[in-house]
BALOBA-1460 file (C-alpha; in Angstrom, 3 decimals):
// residues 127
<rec num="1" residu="x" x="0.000" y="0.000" z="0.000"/>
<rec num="2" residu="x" x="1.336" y="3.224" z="-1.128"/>
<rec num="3" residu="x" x="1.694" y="6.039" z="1.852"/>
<rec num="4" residu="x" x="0.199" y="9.217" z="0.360"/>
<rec num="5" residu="x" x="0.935" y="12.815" z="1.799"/>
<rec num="6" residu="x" x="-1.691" y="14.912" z="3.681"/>
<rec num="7" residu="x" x="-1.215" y="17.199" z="0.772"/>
<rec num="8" residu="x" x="-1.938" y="14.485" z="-2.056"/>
<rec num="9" residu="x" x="-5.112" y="13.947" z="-0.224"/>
<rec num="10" residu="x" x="-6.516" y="16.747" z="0.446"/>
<rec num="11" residu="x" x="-6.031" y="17.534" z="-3.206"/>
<rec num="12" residu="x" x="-7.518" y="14.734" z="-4.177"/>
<rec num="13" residu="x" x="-10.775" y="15.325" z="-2.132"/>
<rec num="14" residu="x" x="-10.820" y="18.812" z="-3.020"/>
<rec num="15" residu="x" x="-11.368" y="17.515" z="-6.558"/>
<rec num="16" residu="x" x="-14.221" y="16.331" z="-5.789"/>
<rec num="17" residu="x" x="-17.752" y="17.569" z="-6.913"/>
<rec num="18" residu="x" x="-19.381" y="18.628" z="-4.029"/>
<rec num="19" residu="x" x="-22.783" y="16.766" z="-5.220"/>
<rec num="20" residu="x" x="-21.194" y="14.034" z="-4.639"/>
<rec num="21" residu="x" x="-19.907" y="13.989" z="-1.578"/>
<rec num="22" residu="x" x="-22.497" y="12.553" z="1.107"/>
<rec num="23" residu="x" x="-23.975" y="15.715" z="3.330"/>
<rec num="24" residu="x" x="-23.050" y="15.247" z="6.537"/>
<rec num="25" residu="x" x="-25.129" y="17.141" z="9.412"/>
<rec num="26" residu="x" x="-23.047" y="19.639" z="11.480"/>
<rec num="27" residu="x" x="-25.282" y="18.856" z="14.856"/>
<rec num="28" residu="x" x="-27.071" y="15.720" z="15.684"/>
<rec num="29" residu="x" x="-30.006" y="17.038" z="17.204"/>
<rec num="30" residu="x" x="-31.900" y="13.931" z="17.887"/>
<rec num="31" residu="x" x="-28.378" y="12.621" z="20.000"/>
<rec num="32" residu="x" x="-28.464" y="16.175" z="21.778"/>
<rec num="33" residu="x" x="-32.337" y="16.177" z="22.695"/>
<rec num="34" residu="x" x="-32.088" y="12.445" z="23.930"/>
<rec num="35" residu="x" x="-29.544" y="13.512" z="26.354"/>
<rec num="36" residu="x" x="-31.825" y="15.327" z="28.200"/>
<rec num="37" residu="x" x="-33.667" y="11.929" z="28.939"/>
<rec num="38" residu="x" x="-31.444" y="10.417" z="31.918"/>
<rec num="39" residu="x" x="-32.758" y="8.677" z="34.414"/>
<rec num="40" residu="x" x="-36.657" y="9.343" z="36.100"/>
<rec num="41" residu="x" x="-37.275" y="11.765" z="33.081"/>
<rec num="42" residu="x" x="-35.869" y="9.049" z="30.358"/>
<rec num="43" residu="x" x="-38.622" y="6.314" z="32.112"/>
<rec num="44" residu="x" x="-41.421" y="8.353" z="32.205"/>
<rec num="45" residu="x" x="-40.667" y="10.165" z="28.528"/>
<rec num="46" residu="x" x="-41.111" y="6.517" z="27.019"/>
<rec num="47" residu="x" x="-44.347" y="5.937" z="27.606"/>
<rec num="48" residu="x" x="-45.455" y="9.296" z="26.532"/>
<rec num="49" residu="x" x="-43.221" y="9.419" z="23.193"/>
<rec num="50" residu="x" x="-44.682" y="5.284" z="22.490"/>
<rec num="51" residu="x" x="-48.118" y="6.708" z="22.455"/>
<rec num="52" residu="x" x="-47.612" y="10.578" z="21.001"/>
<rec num="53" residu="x" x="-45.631" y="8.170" z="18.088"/>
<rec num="54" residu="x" x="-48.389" y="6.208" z="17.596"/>
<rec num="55" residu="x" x="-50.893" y="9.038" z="17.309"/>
<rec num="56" residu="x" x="-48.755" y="11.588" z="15.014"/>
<rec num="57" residu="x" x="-47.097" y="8.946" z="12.560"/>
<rec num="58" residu="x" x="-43.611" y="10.203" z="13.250"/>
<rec num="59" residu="x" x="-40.749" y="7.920" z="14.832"/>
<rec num="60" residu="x" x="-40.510" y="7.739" z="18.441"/>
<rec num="61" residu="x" x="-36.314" y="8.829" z="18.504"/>
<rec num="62" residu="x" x="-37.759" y="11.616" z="17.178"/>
<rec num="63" residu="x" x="-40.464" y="12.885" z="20.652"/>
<rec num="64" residu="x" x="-37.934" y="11.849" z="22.289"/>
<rec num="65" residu="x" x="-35.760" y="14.053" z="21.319"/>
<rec num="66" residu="x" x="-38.022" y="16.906" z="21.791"/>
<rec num="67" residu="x" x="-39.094" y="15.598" z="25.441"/>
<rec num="68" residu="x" x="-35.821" y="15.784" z="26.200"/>
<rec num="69" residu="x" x="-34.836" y="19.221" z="24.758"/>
<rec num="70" residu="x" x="-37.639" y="20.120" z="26.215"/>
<rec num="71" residu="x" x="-35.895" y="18.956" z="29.600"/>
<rec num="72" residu="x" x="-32.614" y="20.641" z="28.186"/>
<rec num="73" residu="x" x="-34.212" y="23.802" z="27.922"/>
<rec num="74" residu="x" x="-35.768" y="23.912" z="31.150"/>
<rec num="75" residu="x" x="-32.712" y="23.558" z="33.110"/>
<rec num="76" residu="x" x="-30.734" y="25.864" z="30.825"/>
<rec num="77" residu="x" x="-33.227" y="28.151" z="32.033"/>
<rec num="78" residu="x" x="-33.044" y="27.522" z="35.919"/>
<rec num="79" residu="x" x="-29.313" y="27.284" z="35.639"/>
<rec num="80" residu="x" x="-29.330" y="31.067" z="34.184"/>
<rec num="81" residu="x" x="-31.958" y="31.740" z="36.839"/>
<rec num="82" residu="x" x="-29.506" y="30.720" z="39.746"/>
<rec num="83" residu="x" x="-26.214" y="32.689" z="38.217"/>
<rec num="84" residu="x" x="-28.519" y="35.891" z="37.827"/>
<rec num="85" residu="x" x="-29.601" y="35.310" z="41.548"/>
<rec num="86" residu="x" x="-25.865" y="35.054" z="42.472"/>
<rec num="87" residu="x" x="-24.590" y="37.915" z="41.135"/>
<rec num="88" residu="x" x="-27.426" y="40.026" z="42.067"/>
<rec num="89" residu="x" x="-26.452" y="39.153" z="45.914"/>
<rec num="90" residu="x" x="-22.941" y="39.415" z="45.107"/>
<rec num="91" residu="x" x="-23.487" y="42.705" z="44.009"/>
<rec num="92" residu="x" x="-26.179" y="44.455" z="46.884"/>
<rec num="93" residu="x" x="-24.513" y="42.631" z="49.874"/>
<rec num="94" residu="x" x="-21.494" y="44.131" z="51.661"/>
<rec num="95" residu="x" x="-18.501" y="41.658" z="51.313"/>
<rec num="96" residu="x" x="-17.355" y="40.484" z="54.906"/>
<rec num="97" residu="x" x="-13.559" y="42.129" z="54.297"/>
<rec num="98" residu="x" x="-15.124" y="45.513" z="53.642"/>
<rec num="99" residu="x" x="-16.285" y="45.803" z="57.113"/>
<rec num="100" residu="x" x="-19.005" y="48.548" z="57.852"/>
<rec num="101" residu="x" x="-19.338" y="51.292" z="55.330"/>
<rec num="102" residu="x" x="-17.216" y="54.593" z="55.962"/>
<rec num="103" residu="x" x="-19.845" y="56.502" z="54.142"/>
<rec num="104" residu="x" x="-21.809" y="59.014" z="56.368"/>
<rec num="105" residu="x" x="-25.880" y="58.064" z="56.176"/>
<rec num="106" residu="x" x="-27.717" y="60.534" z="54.277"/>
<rec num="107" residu="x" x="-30.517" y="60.569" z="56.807"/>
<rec num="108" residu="x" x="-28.463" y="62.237" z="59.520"/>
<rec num="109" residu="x" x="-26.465" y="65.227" z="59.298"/>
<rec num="110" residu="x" x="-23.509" y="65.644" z="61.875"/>
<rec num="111" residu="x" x="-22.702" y="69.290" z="60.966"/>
<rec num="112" residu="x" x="-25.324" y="71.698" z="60.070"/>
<rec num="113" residu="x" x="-24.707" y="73.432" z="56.473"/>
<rec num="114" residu="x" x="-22.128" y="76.246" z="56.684"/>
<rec num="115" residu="x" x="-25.024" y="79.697" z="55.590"/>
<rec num="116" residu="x" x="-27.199" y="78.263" z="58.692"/>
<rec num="117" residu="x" x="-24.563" y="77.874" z="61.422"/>
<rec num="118" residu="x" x="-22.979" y="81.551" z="60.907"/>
<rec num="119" residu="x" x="-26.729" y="82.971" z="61.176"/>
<rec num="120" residu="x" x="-27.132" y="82.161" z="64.751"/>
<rec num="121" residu="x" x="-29.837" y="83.284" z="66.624"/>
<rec num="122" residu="x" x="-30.454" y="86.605" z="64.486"/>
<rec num="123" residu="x" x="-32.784" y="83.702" z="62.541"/>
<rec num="124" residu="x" x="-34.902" y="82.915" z="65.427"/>
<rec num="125" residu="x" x="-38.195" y="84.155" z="66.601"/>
<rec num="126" residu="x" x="-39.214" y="86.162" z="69.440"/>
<rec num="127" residu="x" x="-40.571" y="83.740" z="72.134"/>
């Protein structure tokens, strides 16, 4: 058997028509929906895709599949849920090395402003 180069083969299948070449999907999407199906979900999905099957005409791979992206989906979502919910607390809760805040509170004023206090009691009325 001859060895051929990467070169002389890749020219050689680049000579090829591209008709004939068989397509080839990029994603499998029944293998990816099926995953979703593992273990409780996967024995309950059965049933359901046997008899949805039965009633549509299309193949049961092919419910199950969409049970289980179905499944996929939904904890995609709750997974997105729970980061959101973490850095939302991350980001209104005071971290335990910044101690208390050094800002003043803007409820309570310590000094009174500087136009008021020079006034004194020329401001005040006769009691």
């Amino acid at each position: 058997m001859p060895v051929t180069s990467a070169r002389q083969v890749n020219q050689e299948t680049g000579n090829r028509d591209p008709e004939e070449a068989p397509k080839m999907p990029k994603w499998n999407w029944m293998a990816m929906g099926q995953m979703g199906l593992t273990g409780l979900t996967g024995a309950a999905a059965k049933p359901v895709a046997r008899a949805i099957a039965r009633r549509t005409g299309r193949p049961e791979a092919q419910i199950l599949s969409l049970i289980g992206a179905g499944f996929l989906a939904k904890s995609l979502i709750g997974f997105l849920r729970q980061v959101d919910a973490v850095i939302a607390a991350g980001r209104t809760a005071p971290s335990a090395s910044q101690g208390r805040s050094r800002r003043p509170r803007l409820g309570r004023r310590r000094h009174p402003p500087a136009g008021r206090a020079a006034a004194g009691s020329e401001g005040q009325r006769p009691g």
